[in-house]
C-alpha positions in Angstrom: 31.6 -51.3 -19.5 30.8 -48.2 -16.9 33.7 -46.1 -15.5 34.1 -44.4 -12.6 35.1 -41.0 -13.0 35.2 -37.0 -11.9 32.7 -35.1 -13.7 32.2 -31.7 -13.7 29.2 -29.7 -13.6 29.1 -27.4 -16.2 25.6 -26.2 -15.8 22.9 -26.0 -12.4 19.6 -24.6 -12.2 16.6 -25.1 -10.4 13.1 -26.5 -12.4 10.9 -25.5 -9.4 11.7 -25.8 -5.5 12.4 -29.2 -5.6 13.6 -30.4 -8.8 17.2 -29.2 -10.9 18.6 -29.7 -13.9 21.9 -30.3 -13.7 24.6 -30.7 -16.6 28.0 -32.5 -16.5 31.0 -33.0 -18.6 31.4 -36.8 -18.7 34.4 -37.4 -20.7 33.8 -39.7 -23.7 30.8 -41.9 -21.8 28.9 -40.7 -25.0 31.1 -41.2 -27.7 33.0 -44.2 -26.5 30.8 -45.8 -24.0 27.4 -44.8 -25.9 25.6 -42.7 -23.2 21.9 -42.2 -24.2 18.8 -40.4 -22.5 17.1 -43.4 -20.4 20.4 -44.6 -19.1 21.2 -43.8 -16.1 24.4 -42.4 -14.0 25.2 -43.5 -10.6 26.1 -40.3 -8.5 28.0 -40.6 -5.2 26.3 -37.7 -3.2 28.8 -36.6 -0.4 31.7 -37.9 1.6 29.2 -39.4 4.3 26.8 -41.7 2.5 27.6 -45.1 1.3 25.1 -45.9 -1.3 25.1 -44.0 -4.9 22.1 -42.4 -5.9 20.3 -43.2 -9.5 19.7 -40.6 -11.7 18.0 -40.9 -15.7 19.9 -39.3 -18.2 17.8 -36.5 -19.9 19.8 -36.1 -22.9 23.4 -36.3 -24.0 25.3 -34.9 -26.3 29.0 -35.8 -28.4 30.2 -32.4 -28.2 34.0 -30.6 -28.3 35.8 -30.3 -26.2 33.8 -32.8 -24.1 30.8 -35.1 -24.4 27.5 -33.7 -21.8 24.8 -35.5 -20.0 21.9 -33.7 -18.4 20.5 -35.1 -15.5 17.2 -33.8 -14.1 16.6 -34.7 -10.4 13.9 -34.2 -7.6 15.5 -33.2 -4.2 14.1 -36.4 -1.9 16.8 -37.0 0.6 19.7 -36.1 2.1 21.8 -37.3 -0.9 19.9 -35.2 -3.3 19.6 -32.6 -1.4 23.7 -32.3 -1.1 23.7 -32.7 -5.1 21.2 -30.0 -5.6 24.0 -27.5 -3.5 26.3 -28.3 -6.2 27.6 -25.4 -8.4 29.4 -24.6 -11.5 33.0 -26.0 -11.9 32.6 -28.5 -9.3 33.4 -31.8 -9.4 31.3 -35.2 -8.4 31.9 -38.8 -8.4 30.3 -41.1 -11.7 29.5 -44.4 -12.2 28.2 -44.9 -15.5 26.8 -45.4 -18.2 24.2 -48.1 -16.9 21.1 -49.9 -17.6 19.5 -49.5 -20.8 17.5 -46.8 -22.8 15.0 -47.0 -25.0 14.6 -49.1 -28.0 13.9 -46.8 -31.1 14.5 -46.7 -34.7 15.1 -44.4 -37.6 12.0 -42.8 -39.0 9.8 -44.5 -36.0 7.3 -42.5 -34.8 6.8 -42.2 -30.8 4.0 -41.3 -28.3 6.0 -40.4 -25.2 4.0 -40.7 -21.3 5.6 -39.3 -18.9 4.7 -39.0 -15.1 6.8 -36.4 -12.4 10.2 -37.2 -12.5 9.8 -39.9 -15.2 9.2 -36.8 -17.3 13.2 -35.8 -18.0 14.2 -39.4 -19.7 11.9 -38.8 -22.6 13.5 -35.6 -23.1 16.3 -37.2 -25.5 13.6 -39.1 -27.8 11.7 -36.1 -28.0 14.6 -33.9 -28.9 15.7 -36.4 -31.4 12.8 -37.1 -33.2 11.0 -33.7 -33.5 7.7 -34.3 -34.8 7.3 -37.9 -34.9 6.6 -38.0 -31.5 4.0 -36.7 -29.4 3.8 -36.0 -25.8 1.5 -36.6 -22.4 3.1 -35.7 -19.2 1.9 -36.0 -15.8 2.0 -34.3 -12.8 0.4 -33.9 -9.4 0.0 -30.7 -9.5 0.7 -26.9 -11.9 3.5 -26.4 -9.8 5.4 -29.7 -10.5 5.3 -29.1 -14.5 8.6 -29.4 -15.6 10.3 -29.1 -19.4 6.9 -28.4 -21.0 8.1 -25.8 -22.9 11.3 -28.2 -24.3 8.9 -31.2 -25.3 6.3 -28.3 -26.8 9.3 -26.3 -29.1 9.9 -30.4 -30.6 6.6 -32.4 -30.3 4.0 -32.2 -32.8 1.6 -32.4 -30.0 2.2 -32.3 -26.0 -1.0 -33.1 -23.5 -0.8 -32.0 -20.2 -2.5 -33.7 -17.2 -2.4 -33.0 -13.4 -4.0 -34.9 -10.4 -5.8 -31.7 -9.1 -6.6 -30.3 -12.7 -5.4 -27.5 -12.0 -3.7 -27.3 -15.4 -4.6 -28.9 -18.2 -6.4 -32.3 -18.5 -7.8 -33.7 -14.5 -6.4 -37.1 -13.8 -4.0 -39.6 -14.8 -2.2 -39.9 -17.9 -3.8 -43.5 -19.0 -7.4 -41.6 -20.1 -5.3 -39.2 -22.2 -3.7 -42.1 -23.8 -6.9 -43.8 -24.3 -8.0 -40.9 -26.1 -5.1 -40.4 -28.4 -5.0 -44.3 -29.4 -8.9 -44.0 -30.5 -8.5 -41.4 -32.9 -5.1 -42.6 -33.7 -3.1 -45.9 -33.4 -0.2 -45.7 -35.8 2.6 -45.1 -32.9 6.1 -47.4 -33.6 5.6 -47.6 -30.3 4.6 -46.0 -26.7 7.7 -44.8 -24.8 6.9 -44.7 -20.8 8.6 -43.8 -17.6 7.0 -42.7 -14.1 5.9 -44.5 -11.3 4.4 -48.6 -11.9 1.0 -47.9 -11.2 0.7 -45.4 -14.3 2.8 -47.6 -16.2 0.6 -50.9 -15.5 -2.6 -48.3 -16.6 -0.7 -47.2 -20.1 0.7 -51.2 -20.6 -3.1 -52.0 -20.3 -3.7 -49.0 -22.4 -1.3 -50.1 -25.4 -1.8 -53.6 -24.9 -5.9 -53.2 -25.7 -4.9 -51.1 -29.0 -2.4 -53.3 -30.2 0.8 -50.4 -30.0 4.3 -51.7 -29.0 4.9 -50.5 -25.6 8.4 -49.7 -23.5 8.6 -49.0 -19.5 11.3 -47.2 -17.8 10.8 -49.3 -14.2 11.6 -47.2 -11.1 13.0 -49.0 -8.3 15.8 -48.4 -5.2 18.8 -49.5 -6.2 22.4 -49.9 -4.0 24.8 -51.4 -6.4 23.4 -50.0 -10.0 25.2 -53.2 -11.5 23.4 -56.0 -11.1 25.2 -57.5 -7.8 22.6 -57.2 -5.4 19.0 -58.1 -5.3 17.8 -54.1 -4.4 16.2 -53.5 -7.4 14.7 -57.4 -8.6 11.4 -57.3 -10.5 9.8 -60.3 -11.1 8.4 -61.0 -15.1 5.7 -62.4 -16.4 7.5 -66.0 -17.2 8.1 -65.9 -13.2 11.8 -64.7 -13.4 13.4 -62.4 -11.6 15.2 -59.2 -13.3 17.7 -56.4 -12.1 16.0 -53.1 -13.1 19.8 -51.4 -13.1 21.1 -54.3 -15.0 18.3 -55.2 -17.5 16.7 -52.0 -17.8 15.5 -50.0 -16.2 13.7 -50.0 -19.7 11.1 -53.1 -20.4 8.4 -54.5 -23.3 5.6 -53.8 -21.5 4.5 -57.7 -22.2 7.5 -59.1 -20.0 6.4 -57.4 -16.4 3.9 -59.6 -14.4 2.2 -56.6 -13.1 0.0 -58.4 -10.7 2.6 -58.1 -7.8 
């Protein structure tokens, strides 16, 4: 069941120009409410603005004297922009914890895709599972990179690919995929988050060499619990599902990603 509570930021730092890390004490929402990277905290962002903004959960942690949640966001609005002013020992509005995380199990082994800001909510399973897992993140650009260095100190192996090449691999994430499943296809399963059309291009990916595949869907939300229609997705049977409510993580196999 998600609370709303004060949290208070107990760490802020910028990534790049645009995008900061941000860490909050969040009462027990980890040990009592379960709180897990992929989940996702709704964050009222100022006294003026009606609608909560969304933000992934990069990693949390059941520590003393409180539980923490990381939360890695890209400055896109006004809302954001007022959350990136934030500073130590302040205090913002939580709704959480919502939606879903990933589905993973003990001993599994992982290949993570990540693509911008879909990056951060892989952060956890990479943390978590060390070397079982290895990494391809995307960005547009060298300057958008974010949390290499983290997923490299834990990942057996971390790809990098940007739309301009001007670091590492040139292009989109899907081809480095490709290339990792031929030489190797013995994943528990592919663990994605980013925008749809690079997960529709990995879904194809894993679907064509037979590896279970999850999506983290990104979508608008208003409400974050299911009471509006903001954030419906339609599914491959021809239902309709609340990203905020039923994910935002997915199989693969259920999204109709024709429309």
């Amino acid at each position: 069941m998600p609370i709303e509570q004060l949290c208070k930021v107990v760490e802020m730092a910028p990534l790049n120009d645009s995008t900061y890390w941000m860490t909050l004490e969040v009462g027990q929402m980890v040990a009592e409410q379960g709180l897990r990277a992929g989940q996702f905290l709704h964050v009222a962002c100022g006294e003026g603005l009606l609608l909560r903004r969304p933000i992934s959960v990069a990693y949390a942690l059941d520590d003393e004297p409180e539980n923490t949640a990381a939360l890695i966001f890209e400055v896109k609005g006004e809302g954001t922009r007022w959350l990136a002013q934030r500073k130590v020992g302040d205090q913002i509005n939580v709704l959480g914890p919502l939606g879903n995380g990933f589905a993973v199990e003990e001993g599994g082994r992982y290949l993570l895709v990540g693509g911008g800001i879909g990056v951060p909510p892989l952060l956890g399973y990479a943390e978590a599972f060390h070397k079982n897992t290895v990494a391809v993140l995307g960005f547009r650009s060298a300057d958008r990179v974010i949390l290499a260095d983290r997923f490299r100190n834990c990942c057996k192996e971390v790809y990098l690919c940007t739309d301009d090449g001007s670091l590492g691999r040139h292009g989109f994430v899907d081809a480095q995929v490709r290339d990792i499943l031929e030489q190797d296809k013995d994943f528990t399963a592919i663990l994605a988050c980013g925008p749809k059309p690079m997960l529709k291009n990995v879904a194809k990916a894993a679907a064509e060499y037979g590896v279970p595949c999850q999506v983290s869907m990104e979508e608008r939300m208003a409400c974050g619990v299911g009471a509006c229609l903001g954030c419906a997705i339609q599914m491959a049977d021809g239902t309709m599902k609340h990203v905020c409510k039923d994910g935002p993580v997915f199989d693969a196999k259920e999204v109709d990603w024709n429309v």
